[in-house]
N, C-alpha and C positions, 0 to 999 in steps of 0.2 A: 574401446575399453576406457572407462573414466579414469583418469591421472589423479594424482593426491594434490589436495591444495599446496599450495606454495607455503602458507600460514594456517595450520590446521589449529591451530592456539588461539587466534584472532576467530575462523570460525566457532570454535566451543563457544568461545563467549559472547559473540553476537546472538547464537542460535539460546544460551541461557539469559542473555537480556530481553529479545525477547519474547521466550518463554515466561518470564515473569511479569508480564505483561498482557498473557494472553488470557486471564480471569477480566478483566476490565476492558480491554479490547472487545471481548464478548458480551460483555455484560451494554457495552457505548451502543450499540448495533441494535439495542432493544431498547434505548431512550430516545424520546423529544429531546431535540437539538437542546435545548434552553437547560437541560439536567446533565449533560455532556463536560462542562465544565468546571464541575466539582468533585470533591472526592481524590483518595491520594495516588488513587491509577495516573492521575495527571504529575503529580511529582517525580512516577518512573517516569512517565513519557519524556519529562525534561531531564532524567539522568541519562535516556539512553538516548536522546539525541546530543547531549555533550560527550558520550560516550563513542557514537557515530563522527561528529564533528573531527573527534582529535585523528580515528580512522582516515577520514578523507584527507585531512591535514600532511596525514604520513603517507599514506600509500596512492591517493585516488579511490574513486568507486572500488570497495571491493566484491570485483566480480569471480567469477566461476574461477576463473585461473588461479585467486586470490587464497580465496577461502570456502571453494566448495559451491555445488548448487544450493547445498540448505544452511550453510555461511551467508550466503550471496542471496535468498530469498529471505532469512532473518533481517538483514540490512535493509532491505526493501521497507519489510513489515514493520520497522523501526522510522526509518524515513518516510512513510504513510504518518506516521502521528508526531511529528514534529511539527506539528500546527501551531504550537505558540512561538515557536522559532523558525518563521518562513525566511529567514536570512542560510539556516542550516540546514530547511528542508530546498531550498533554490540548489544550494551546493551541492547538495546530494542528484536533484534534476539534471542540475548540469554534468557533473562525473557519472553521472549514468547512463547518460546519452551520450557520453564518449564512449563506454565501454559498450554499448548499444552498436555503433559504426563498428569495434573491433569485433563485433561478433562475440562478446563476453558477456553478456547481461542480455535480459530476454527483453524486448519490444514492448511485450502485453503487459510484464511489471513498470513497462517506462510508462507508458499510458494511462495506468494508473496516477501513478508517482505526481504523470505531470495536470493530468484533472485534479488532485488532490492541493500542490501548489498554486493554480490556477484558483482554483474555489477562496485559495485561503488569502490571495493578494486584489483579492476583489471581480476577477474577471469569469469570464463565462468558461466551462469545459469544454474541451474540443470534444472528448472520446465515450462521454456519457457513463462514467464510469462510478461515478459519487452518487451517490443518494442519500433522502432523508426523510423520516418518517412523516410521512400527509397523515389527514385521516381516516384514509381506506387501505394503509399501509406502507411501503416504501414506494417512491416516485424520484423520478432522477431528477437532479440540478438541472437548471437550465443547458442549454448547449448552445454553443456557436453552430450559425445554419443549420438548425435542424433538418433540413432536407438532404444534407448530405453526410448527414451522423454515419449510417450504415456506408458510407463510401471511406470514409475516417477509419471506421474500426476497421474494415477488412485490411486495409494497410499497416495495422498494428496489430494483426491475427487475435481478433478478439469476434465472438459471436456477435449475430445481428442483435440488434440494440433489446427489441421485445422479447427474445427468447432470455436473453441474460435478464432482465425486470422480472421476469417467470421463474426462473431458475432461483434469484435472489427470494422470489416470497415462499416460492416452496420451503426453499433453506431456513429461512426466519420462522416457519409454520412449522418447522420438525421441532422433534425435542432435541433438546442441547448434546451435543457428543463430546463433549468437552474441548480439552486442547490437542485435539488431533484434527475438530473442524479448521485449521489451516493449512491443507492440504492445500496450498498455490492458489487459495481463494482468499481476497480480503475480507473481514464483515467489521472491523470497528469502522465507526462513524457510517457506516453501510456504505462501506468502501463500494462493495457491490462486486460480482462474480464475474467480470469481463464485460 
């Protein structure tokens, strides 16, 4: 039986940041890279990664024990777009993969988390998990050793590499379901489905 968070106050409010996020979130997921950087979706991104920041400050990662599993994946979804602040998104990496070893944060949100850092500090993705619009539709980032991508993901419980790329265009190909398509699936910047 799931326990009550420690901070059910700190969850609300991660999970309404962002919630206010998730119209432009959605919206990044259907643009060329190059139209991703404008518009004032990106102003929330930089209030609710200082809004994240002062979190880690005070508590560490907040994981499940924290503030809940939908506390604890809001934090996630907020630390995915803190791209202009890869100093606050590195922080978040790192308290996430501690709370990852304690069994309190999930693997398959680290994995992301940490492709999504990766990408944004200049290096290759391990876990294949970023994409970005080609033009025959979503195609992943680069990866380090691609020969052993699907050996990578199985150790961070994430699907083999082609069925997630499948999964992700179906999802881009459907009509919009609004903000409830974040059911534990990333899509701004095409974060990508696992």
């Amino acid at each position: 039986m799931p326990t009550e968070p420690r901070h059910s106050h700190l969850a609300r409010e991660l999970i309404h940041h962002a919630a206010g996020a998730d119209a432009h979130w959605y919206r990044l997921a259907r643009l060329p890279a190059q139209d991703q950087l404008i518009g004032t979706g990106r102003h929330t991104d930089h209030a609710n990664a200082g809004f994240l920041k002062g979190i880690i400050v005070e508590y560490g990662w907040p994981d499940v024990q924290l503030v809940g599993r939908d506390g604890a994946t809001a934090a996630w979804r907020i630390a995915l777009h803190c791209d202009p602040r890869t100093d606050i998104q590195g922080a978040a990496l790192r308290e996430m993969h501690r709370a990852v070893q304690r069994g309190t944060a999930s693997v398959r949100q680290w994995a992301h988390l940490h492709d999504r850092y990766a990408l944004n500090t200049g290096s290759l993705q391990d876990y294949g998990t970023q994409y970005r619009l080609g033009p025959h539709g979503p195609e992943r980032h680069p990866v380090r050793d691609p020969d052993e991508l699907d050996t990578r993901r199985r150790q961070v419980e994430l699907p083999l590499a082609a069925d997630a790329l499948r999964h992700l265009r179906q999802r881009l190909a459907a009509p919009p379901r609004g903000a409830g398509e974040w059911e534990g699936a990333p899509a701004p910047g095409l974060a990508g489905v696992g």
